[in-house]
C-alpha positions in Angstrom: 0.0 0.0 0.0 3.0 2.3 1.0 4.7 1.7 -2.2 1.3 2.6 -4.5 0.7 5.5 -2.0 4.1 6.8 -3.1 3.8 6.4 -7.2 0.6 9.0 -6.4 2.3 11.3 -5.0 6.2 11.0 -6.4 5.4 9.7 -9.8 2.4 11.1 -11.3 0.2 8.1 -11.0 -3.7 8.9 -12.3 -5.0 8.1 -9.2 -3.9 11.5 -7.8 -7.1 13.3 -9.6 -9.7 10.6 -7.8 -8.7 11.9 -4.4 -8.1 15.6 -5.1 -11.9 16.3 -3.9 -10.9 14.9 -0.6 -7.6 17.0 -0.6 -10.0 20.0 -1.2 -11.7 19.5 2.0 -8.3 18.8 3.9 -7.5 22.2 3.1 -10.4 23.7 3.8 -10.4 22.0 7.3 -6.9 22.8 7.6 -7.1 26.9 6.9 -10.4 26.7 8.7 -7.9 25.5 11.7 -5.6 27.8 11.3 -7.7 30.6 11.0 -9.1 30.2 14.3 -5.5 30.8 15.7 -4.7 33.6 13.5 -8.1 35.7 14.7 -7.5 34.3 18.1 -10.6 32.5 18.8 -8.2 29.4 19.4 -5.1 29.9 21.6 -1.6 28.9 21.8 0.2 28.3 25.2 3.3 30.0 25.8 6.2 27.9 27.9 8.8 29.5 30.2 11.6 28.0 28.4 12.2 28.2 24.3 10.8 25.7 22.2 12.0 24.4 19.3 9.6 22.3 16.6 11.5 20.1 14.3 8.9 19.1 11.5 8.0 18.5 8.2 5.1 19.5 5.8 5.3 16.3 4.0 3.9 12.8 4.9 5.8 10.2 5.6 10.0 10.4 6.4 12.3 13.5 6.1 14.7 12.8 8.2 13.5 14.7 11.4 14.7 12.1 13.9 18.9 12.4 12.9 18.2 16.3 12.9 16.6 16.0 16.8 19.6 14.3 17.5 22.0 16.5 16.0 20.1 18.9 18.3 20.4 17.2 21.5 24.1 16.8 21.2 24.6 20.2 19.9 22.8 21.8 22.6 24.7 19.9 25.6 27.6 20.9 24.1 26.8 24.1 24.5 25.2 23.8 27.9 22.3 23.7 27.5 20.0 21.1 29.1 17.6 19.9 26.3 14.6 17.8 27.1 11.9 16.0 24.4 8.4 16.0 23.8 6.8 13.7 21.3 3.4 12.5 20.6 4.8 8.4 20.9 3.1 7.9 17.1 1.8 4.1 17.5 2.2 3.5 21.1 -0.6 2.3 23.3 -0.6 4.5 26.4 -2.7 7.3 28.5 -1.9 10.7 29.0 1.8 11.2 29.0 4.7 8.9 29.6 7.7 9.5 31.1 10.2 8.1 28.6 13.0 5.7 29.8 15.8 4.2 27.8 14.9 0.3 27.1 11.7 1.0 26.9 9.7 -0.9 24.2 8.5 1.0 21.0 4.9 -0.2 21.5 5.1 1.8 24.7 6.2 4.9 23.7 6.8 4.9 20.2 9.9 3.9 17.2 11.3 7.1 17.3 11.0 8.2 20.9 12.2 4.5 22.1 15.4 4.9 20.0 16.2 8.7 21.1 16.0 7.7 24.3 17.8 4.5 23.9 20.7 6.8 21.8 20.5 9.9 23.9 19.2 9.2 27.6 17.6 12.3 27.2 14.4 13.7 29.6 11.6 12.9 27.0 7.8 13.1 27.6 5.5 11.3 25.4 1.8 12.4 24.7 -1.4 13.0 22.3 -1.3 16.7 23.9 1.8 18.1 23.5 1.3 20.5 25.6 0.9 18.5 29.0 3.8 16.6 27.8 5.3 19.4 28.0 4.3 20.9 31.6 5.6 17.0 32.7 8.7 17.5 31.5 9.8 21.0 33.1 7.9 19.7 35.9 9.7 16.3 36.2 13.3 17.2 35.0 15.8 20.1 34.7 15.4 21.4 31.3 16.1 24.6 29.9 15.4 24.3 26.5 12.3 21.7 24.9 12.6 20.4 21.0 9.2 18.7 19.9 9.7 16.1 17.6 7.0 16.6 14.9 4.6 19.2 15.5 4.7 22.0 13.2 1.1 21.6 12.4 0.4 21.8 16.6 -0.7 25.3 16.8 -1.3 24.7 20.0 2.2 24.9 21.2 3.9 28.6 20.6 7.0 27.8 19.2 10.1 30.4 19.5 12.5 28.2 16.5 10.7 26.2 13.5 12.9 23.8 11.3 11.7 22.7 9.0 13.3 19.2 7.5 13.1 18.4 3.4 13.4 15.4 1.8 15.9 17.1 -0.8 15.4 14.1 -3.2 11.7 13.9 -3.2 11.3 17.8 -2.5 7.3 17.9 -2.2 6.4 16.0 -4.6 3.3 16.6 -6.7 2.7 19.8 -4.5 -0.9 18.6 -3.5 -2.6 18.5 -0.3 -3.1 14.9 1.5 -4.3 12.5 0.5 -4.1 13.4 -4.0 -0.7 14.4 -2.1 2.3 14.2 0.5 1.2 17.8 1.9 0.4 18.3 5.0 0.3 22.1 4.2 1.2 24.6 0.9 4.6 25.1 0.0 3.8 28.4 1.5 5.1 27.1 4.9 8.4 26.7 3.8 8.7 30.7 4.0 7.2 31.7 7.5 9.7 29.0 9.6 12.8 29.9 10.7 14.9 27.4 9.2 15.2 25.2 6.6 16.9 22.0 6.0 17.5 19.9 3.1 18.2 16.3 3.7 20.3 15.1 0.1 20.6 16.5 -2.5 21.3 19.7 -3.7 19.9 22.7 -1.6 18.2 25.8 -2.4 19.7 28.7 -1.5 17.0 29.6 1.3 18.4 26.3 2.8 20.6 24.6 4.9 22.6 21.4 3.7 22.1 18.2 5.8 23.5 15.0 5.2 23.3 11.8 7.0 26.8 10.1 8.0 26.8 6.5 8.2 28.5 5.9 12.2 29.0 2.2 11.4 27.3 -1.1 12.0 26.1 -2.4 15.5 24.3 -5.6 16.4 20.8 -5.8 16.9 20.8 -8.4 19.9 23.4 -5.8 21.8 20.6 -3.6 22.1 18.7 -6.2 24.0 21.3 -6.5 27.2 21.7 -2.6 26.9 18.4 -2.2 27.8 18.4 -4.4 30.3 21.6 -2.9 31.6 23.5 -5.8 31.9 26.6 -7.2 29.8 26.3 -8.7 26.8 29.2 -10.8 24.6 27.4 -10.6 21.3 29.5 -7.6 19.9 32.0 -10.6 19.2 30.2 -10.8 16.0 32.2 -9.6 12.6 30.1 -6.6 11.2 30.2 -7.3 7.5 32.4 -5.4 5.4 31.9 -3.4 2.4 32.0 -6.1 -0.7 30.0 -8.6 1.5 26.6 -9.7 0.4 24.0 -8.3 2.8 20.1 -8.5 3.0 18.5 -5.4 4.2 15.0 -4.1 5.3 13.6 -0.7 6.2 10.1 0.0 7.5 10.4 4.2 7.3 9.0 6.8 5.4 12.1 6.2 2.5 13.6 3.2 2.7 15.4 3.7 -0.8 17.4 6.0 1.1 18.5 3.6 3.4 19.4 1.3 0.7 20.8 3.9 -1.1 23.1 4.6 1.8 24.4 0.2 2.0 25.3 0.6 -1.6 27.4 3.8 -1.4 28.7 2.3 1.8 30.0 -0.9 -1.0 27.4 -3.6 0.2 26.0 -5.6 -1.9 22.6 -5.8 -1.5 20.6 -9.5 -1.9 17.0 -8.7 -0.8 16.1 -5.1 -0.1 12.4 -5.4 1.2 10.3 -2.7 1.9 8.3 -2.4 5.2 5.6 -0.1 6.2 6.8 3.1 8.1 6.3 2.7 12.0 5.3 -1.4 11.4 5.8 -3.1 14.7 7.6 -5.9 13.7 7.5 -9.8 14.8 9.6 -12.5 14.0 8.1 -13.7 11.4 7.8 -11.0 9.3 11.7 -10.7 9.1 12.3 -14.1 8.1 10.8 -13.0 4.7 13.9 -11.3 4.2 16.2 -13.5 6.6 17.7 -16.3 4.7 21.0 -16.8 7.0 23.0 -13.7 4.9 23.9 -10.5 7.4 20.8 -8.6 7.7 21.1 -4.7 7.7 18.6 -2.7 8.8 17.8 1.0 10.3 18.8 2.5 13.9 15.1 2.5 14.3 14.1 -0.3 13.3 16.4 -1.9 15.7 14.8 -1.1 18.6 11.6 -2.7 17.3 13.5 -6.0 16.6 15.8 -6.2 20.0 13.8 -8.8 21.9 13.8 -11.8 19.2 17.3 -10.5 17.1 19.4 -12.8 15.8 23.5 -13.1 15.8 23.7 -11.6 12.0 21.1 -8.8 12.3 23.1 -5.2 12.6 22.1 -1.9 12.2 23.8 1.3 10.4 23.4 4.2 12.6 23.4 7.8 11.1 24.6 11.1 12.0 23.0 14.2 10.8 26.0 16.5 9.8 24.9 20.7 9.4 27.0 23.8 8.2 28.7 25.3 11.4 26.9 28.5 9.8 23.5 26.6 11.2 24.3 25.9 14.7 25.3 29.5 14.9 22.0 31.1 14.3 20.1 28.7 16.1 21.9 29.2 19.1 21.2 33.1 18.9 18.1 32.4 18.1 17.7 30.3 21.3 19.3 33.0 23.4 17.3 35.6 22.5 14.4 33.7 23.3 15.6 32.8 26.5 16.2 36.3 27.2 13.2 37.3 26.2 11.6 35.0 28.1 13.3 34.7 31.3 15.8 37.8 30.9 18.8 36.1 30.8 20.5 33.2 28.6 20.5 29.4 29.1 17.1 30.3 31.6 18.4 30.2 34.2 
């Protein structure tokens, strides 16, 4: 269905005309929405610390996740204390959730499960961002909150926008969901504060982001990491580039991923597609697991820790930004905080 979905919108299938009725009323729902906020008969809730929304205007996978990583690290190093909010996108839980490295992505979410599991960072998961938000300055020492997703949350004042492109499949047919992979007009892209284009070439109202292979891990380690205890299955030999390799991605472009194996000199056997957020079992990877290494993504790893096999690894990525990038934000933050809290870092 995911692979159909994505000839509509990124390769000019027909089909796009039988939906655009129903992308007619998305928009009108959608300006109806945000007119409310504009006029101010709906309101958005200010936070004593700066908030920064890391988002997209597509469907589907841009490559916000490497980029709220790049963040955390970035802002630590600057001293900063960062914490997370997300909404936990396929997790089964009530109200918001405390967020705890090793715990499972069907209780929290893929992405918030492996930030946590990468980072260790204060994280908050909820439907409402905004009380995952008030848990999170209330339960830890932050300073500073990024919301992963969210640029569509009115709701949430935001002092910093970024928004994250997929620079290969830009916007694709430029239409509204569902005839589209719009969650708003291309308009957006001029009223955030930054913009970032993951591969490719980028405009020049953007910033260039690439994603930096950090090498291969095994899945199973993951398992007694979670459960903090030790674990010899590192003695494993990653595969090397030359080496036949399966591999399997269930996120928003798993070409990409692929992609990335080959450049990295793998040779790639099967390459299967998965749905994006699919909560994996067993059996669905032996589809794709016929004894060869199997390679898959960072976040998919987490969803395949409790039942991974010796010869499953995953390729983590680093998001890697201009130096010109960090700069701004960081002013950008600052005068926030100031503005806020009249002085920098909140404190």
């Amino acid at each position: 269905m995911q692979s159909f979905v994505h000839k509509i919108w990124y390769q000019g299938h027909p089909a796009a005309w039988l939906l655009l009725p129903l992308s007619l009323l998305f928009w009108f729902i959608s300006s109806l929405r945000r007119a409310a906020f504009r006029l101010g008969l709906k309101r958005s809730e200010r936070l004593p610390v700066p908030v920064v929304v890391v988002g997209n205007i597509t469907a589907g996978g841009s490559g916000k996740t490497p980029t709220v990583l790049y963040l955390i690290e970035r802002l630590r190093r600057e001293g900063w204390r960062p914490g997370v909010i997300s909404r936990g996108y396929g997790a089964a839980f009530d109200g918001e959730l405390d967020v705890v490295a090793g715990m499972s992505p069907a209780q929290v979410g893929d992405e918030p499960a492996m930030i946590a599991m990468r980072t260790g960072v204060p994280m908050v998961v909820g439907r409402n961002r905004i009380k995952a938000a008030h848990k999170l300055l209330q339960s830890h020492d932050v300073n500073v909150i990024l919301c992963d997703d969210g640029l569509q949350h009115y709701a949430l004042e935001r002092d910093v926008e970024i928004l994250v492109i997929d620079g290969e499949r830009r916007f694709g047919n430029g239409w509204l969901l569902p005839a589209g992979p719009l969650r708003e007009g291309k308009w957006r892209k001029s009223s955030v504060n930054f913009v970032l284009c993951n591969g490719a070439n980028a405009e020049a109202d953007e910033y260039a982001m690439t994603l930096e292979p950090a090498g291969l891990a095994p899945v199973a380690a993951i398992r007694g990491h979670a459960k903090g205890c030790n674990t010899n299955e590192q003695d494993n030999i990653a595969p090397r580039p030359g080496d036949t390799v399966n591999a399997m991605a269930g996120i928003g472009n798993p070409e990409r991923f692929f992609s990335t194996l080959r450049a990295q000199g793998f040779v790639l056997g099967k390459a299967h597609e998965f749905t994006d957020h699919m909560a994996f079992s067993a059996a669905d990877i032996a589809a794709v697991d016929d004894g060869r290494p199997l390679l898959m993504t960072e976040k998919d790893s987490v969803k395949c820790r409790e039942f991974a096999k010796q010869h499953w690894w995953y390729l983590a990525v680093d998001a890697n930004l201009p130096p010109t990038f960090s700069t701004r934000l960081l002013d950008a933050l600052n005068r926030a905080a100031t503005a806020k809290q009249g002085n920098t870092h909140g404190l």
